[in-house]
Wavefront OBJ file of the C-alpha trace (Angstrom):
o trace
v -156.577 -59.952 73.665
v -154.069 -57.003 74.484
v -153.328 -58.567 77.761
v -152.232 -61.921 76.185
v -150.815 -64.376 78.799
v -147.546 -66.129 77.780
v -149.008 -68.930 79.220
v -151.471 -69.157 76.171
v -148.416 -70.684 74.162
v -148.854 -73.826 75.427
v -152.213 -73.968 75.134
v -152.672 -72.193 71.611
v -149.345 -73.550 70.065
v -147.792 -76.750 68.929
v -145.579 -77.957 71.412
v -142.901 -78.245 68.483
v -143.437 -74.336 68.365
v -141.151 -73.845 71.551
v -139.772 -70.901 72.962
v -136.601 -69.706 74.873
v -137.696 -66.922 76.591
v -141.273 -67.265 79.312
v -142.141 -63.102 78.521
v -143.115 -61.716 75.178
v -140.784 -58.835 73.886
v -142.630 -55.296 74.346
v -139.879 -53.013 72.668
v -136.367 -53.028 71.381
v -133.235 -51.169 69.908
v -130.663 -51.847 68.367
v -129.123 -54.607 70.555
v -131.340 -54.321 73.544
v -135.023 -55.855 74.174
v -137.758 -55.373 76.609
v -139.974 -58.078 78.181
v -143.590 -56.560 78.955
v -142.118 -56.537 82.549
v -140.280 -54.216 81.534
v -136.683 -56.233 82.064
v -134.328 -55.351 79.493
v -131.952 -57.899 77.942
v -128.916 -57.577 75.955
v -129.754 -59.287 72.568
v -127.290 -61.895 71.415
v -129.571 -64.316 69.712
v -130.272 -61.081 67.393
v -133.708 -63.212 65.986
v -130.624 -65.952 64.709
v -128.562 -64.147 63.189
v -131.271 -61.360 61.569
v -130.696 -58.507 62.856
v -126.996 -57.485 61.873
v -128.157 -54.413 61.809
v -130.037 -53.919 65.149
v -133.682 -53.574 65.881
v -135.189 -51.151 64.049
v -132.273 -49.361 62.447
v -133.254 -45.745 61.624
v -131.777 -46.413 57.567
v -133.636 -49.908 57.204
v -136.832 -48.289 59.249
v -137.115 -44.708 56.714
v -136.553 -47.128 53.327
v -139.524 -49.270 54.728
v -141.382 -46.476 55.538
v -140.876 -44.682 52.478
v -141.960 -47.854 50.548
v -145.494 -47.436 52.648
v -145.960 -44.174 50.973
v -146.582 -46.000 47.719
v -147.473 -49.946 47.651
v -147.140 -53.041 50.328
v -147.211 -55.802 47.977
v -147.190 -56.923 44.363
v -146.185 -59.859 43.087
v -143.299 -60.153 40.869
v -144.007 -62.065 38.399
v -147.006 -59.738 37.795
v -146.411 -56.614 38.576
v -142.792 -55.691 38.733
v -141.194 -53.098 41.325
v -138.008 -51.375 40.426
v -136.684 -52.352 44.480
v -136.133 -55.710 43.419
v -134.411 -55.097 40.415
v -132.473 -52.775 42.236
v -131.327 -55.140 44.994
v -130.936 -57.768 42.571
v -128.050 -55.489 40.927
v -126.787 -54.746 43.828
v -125.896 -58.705 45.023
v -125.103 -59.333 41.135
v -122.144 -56.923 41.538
v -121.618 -57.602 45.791
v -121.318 -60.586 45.812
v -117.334 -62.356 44.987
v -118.426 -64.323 42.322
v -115.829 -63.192 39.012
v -118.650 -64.046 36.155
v -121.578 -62.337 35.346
v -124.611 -63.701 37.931
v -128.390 -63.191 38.270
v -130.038 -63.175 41.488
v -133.847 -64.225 42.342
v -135.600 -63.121 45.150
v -137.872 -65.298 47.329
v -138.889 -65.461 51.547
v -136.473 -67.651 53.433
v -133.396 -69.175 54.035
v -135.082 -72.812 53.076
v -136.105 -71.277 50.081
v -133.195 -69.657 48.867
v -131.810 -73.544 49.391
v -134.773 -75.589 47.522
v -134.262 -73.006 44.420
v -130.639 -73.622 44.275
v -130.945 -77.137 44.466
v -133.592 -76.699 41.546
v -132.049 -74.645 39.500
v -128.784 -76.996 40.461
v -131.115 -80.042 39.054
v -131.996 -78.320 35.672
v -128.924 -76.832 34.670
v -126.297 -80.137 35.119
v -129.712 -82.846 34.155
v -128.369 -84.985 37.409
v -129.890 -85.662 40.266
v -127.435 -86.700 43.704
v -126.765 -84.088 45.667
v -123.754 -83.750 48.591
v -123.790 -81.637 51.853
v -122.336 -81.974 55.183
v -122.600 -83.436 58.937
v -123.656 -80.812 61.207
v -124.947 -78.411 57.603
v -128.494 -76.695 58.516
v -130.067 -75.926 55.442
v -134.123 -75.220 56.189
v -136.920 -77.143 57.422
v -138.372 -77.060 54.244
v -138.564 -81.306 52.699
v -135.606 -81.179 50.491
v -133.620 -78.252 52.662
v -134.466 -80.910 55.627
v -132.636 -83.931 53.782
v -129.909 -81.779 52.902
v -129.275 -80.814 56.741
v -126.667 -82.627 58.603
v -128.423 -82.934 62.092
v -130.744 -85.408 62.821
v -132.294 -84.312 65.960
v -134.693 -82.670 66.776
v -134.949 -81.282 63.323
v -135.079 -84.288 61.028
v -136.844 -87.046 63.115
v -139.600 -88.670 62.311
v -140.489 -86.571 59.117
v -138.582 -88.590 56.767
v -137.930 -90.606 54.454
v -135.760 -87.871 52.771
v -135.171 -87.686 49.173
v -132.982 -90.661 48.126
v -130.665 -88.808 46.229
v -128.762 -86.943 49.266
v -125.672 -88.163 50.476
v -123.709 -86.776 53.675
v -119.987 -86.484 54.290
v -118.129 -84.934 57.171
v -116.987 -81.424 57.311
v -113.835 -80.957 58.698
v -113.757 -80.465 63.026
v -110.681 -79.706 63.981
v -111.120 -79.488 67.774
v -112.884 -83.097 67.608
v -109.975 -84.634 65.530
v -111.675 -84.250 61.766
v -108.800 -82.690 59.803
v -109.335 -81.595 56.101
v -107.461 -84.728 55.097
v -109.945 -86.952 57.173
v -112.935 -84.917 55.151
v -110.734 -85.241 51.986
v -110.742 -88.643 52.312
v -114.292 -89.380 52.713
v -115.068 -87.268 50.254
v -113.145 -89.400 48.059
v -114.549 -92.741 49.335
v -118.065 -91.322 48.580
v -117.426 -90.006 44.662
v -115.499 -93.558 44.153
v -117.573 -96.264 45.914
v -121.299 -94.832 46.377
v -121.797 -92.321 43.871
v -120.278 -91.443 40.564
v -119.394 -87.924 40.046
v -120.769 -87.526 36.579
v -124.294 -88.357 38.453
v -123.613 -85.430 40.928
v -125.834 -82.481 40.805
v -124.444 -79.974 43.257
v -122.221 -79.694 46.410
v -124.022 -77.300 49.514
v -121.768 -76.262 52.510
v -121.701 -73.329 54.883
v -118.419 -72.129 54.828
v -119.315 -71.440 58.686
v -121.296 -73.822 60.234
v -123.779 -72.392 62.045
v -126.846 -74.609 63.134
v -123.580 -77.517 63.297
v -121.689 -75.508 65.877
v -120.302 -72.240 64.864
v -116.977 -74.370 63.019
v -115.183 -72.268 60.451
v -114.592 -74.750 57.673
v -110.977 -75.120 56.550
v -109.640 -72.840 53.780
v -108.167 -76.192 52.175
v -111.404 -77.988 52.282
v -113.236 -75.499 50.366
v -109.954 -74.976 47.512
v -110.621 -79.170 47.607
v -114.222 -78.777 46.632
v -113.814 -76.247 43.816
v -111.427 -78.278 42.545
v -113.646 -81.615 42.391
v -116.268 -79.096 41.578
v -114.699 -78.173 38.125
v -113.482 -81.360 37.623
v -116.156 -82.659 37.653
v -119.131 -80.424 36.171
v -120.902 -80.527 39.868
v -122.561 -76.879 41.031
v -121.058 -75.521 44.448
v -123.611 -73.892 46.331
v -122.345 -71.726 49.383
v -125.238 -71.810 51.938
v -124.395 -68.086 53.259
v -127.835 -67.847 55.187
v -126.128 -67.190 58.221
v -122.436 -65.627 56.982
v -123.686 -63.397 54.798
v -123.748 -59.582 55.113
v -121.411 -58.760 57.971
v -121.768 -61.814 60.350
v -117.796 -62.710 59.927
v -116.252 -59.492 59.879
v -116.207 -59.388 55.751
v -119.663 -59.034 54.068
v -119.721 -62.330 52.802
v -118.264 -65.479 54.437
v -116.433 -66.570 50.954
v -114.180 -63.994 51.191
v -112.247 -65.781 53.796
v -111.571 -68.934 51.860
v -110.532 -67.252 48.022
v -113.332 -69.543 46.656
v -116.306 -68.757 44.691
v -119.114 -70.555 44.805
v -121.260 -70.883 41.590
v -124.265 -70.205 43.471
v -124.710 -68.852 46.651
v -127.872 -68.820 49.165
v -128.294 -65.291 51.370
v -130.919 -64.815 53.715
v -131.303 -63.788 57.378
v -129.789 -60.619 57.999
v -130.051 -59.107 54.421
v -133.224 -57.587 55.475
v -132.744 -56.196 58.609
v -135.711 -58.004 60.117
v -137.824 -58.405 57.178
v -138.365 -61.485 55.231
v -136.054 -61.949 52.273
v -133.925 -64.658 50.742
v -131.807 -64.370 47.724
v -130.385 -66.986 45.335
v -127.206 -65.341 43.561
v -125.414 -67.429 40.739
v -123.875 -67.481 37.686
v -125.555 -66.428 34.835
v -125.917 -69.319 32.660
v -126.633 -71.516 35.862
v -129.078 -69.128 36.363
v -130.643 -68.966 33.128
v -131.071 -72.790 33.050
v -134.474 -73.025 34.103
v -137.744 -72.152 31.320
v -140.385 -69.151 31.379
v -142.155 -69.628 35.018
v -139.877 -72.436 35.986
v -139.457 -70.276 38.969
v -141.764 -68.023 40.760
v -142.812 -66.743 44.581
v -145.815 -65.132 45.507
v -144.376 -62.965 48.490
v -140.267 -63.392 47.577
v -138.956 -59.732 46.644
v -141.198 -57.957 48.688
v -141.259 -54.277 48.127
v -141.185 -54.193 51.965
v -138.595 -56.287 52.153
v -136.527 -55.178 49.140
v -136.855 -51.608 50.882
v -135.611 -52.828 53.718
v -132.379 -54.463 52.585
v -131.369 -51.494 50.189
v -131.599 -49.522 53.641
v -129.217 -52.664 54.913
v -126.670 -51.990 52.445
v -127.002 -48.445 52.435
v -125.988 -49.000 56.578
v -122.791 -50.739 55.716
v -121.522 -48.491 53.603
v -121.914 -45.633 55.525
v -121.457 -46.539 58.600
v -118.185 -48.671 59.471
v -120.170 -51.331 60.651
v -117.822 -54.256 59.032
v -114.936 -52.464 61.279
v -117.002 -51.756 64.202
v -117.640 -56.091 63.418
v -114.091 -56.740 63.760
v -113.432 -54.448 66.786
v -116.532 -56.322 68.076
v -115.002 -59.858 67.656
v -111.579 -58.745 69.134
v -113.333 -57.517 72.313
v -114.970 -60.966 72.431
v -112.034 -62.820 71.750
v -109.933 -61.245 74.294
v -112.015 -61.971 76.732
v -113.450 -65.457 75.826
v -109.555 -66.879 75.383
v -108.404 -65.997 78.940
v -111.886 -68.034 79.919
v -110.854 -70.699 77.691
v -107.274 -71.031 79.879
v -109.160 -69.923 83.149
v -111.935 -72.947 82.953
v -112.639 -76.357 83.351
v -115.774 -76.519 80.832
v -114.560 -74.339 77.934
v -113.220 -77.026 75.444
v -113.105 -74.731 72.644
v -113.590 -71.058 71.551
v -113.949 -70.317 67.660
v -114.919 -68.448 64.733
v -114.300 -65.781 62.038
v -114.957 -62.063 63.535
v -117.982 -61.850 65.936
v -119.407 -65.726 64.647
v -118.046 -67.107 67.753
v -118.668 -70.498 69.427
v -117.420 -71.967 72.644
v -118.215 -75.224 73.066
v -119.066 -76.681 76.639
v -117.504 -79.502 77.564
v -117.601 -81.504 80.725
v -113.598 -81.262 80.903
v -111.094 -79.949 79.366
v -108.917 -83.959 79.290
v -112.222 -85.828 78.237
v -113.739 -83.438 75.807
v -116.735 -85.225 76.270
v -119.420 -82.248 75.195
v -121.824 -81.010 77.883
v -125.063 -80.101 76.822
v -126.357 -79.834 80.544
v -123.949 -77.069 81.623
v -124.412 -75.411 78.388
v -128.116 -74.837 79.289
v -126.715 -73.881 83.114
v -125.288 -70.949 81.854
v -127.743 -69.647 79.109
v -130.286 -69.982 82.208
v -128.097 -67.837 84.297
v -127.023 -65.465 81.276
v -130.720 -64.998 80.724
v -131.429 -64.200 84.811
v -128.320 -61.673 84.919
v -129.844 -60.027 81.681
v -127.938 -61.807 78.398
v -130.153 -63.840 75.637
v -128.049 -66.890 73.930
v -129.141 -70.099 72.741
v -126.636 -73.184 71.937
v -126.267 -75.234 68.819
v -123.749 -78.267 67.839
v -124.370 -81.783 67.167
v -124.609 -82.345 70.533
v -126.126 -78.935 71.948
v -122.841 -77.920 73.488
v -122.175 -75.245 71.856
v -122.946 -71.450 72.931
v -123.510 -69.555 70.134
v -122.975 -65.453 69.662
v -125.386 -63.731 67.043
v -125.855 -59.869 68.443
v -126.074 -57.147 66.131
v -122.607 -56.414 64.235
v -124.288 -52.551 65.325
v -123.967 -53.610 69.217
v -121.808 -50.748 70.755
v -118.408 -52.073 72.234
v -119.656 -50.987 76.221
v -122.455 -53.554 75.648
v -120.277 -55.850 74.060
v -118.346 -55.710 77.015
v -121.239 -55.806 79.411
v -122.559 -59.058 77.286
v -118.740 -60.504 77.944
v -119.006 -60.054 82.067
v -122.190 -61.440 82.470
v -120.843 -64.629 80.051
v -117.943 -64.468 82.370
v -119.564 -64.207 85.622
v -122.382 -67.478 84.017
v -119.120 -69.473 83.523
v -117.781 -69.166 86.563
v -121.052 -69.252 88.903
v -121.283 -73.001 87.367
l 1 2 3 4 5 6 7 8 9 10 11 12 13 14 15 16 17 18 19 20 21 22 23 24 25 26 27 28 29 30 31 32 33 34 35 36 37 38 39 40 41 42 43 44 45 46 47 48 49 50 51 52 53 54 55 56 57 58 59 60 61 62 63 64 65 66 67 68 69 70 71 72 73 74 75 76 77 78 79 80 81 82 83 84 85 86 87 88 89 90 91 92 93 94 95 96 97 98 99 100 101 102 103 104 105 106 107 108 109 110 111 112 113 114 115 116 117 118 119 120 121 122 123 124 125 126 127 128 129 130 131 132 133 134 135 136 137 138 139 140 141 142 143 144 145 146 147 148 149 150 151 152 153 154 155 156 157 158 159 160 161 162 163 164 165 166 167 168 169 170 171 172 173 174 175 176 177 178 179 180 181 182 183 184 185 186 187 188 189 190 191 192 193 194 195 196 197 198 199 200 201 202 203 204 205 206 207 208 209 210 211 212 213 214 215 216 217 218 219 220 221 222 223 224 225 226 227 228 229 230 231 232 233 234 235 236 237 238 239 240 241 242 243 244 245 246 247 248 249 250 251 252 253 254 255 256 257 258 259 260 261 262 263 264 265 266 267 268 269 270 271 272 273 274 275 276 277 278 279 280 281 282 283 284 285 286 287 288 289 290 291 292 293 294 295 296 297 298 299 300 301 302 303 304 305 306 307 308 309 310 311 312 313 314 315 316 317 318 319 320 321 322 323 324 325 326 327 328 329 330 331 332 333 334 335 336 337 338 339 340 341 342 343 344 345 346 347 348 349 350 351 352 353 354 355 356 357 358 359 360 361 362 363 364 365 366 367 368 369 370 371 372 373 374 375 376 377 378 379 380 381 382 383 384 385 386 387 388 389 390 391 392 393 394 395 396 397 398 399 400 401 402 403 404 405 406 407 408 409 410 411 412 413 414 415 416 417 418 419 420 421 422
């Protein structure tokens, strides 16, 4: 089957299994991709939000290849490899957290999330949990009933786990200040559930999935403080913030907060598959002998891989070169946000930027039609994106933080030229 038709996905797949793009990628580099017709594409989807450090970055690629010298795979729990222990120490002492913390290595961003909640669980001996409207946590049964979007990703595979309560993160642009979060907040812990019964609190301090929304600094300082209060966990869901996407290595750094446990994934590994749960060390320590295990979490692969990551941002600028990145973006995305009629908003920290579509500037109302109009077009003049938001409205930017700035540029005149062709 070397000759593989893309056709075949309809008829070999699960229609749930959908794809963006009608070619299958043949090569790529850094932040470019080639179809097997040989058209190349600027790469702002970046595998969502993986590949901070480009395809195939020559430091993540020699660690990995290295590793094949000597062993592919041995489970943990079993047979222990000094690259996990290694990587483990390195987010013990990365990571802002002030106390001493642990880490523990498993696959996937949903994983990283059902661990926390776990360990969450055993350590405090109660069992509600909080998260957020528009919060993606994994598809993954308990990671799915913490997420904050109902569809396409949560219906019709419920009923959730009883014990999960939603509030509203704050949305500035739609008219949810902190103090209208605060508030609900409130109204939850007084008249639905009782504090003392609370388990953990799990927010991205960056929505992602929920439309690239920075959360506001206050609203985080406000959930510490209940937090420690109250003897509930807060878990930082940094799948998608972590390592580099925001312009600081982790999102947390932004908001003078530390979590007690924080979830990593995505674009740790460069590509590979690798989650982390990082938390303090008697959180940590909670759970018995074996209460926690992976088969395939803290791959020596994968490990390799991510030591190569973090070897690439600290010798290489690439946090700067992230900031430069965003600035370039910025500049040019604010004069489209005065210039036209269907950019509501433009956000983010750094290069996580979203500008949400709307159908008017006076209405608001979002527009999840011309969204698609001008990913369609980005894709035909040679620029991958894909939208997110409650209501799909949202475009979304997730290339490499390694993207050099005259392709950064490039990405911003096609964007431009999409916009306007609408």
């Amino acid at each position: 089957m070397e000759n593989i038709e893309s056709d075949l996905i309809s008829t070999e797949l699960p229609k749930a299994w959908a794809t963006s793009m009608d070619t299958f990628i043949a090569k790529a580099k850094n932040a470019e991709i080639w179809d097997q017709n040989g058209n190349r594409f600027l790469d702002f989807v970046g595998g969502y939000a993986v590949l901070n450090t480009g395809h195939l970055h020559p430091t993540v690629m020699s660690k990995v290849q290295e590793q094949l010298n000597f062993f592919s795979h041995s489970c943990f729990a079993f047979a222990p490899h000094e690259k996990a222990v290694e990587l483990s120490y390195q987010l013990n002492r990365r990571y802002p957290i002030e106390e001493k913390t642990k880490t523990f290595l498993v696959n996937s961003g949903a994983e990283a999330v059902e661990n926390a909640i776990k360990i969450s669980k055993h350590f405090t001996k109660r069992q509600n949990l909080i998260s957020f409207t528009g919060g993606f946590h994994g598809r993954t049964h308990m990671a799915l009933g913490l997420t904050g979007k109902d569809v396409p990703y949560k219906e019709g595979f419920g009923p959730f786990p009883k014990e999960i309560y939603h509030t509203t993160y704050p949305y500035v642009y739609r008219g949810v200040t902190t103090e209208n979060a605060i508030e609900e907040l409130d109204n939850l812990l007084s008249t639905k559930i009782k504090p003392e019964e609370t388990a953990a609190i799990i927010i991205e301090p960056v929505l992602g999935e929920g439309g690239y929304i920075p959360c506001e600094k206050e609203f985080i300082q406000y959930l510490r403080n209940i937090c420690d209060q109250n003897g509930i966990i807060l878990i930082f869901d940094e799948v998608q913030t972590g390592f580099g996407r925001t312009g600081k290595m982790f999102g947390a750094e932004h908001f003078e907060v530390e979590p007690d446990i924080v979830t990593l994934a995505k674009g740790i590994a460069g590509g590979f598959p690798l989650a982390s749960v990082t938390g303090k060390s008697d959180i940590m320590d909670s759970p018995k002998e074996s209460g926690l295990g992976t088969t395939f979490g803290a791959s020596p692969i994968s490990c390799s891989a991510a030591l190569g990551v973090l070897e690439a941002f600290d010798n290489e600028n690439i946090l700067d070169h992230s900031v430069l990145q965003g600035k370039v973006m910025r500049q040019k995305l604010d004069i489209l946000l005065e210039e036209n009629k269907y950019i509501g908003d433009v956000r983010g920290i750094g290069p996580m930027i979203g500008v949400e579509i709307v159908q008017n500037k006076k209405n608001k109302e979002p527009s999840k039609d011309t969204a698609t109009k001008i990913v369609l077009k980005c894709k035909e003049e040679g620029l991958l994106l894909v939208t997110c938001g409650l209501d799909g409205n949202v475009i979304r930017f997730m290339g490499p933080l390694t993207t050099p700035i005259d392709q950064v540029e490039e990405a911003m005149d096609i964007f431009s030229r999409a916009v306007s062709s609408i």
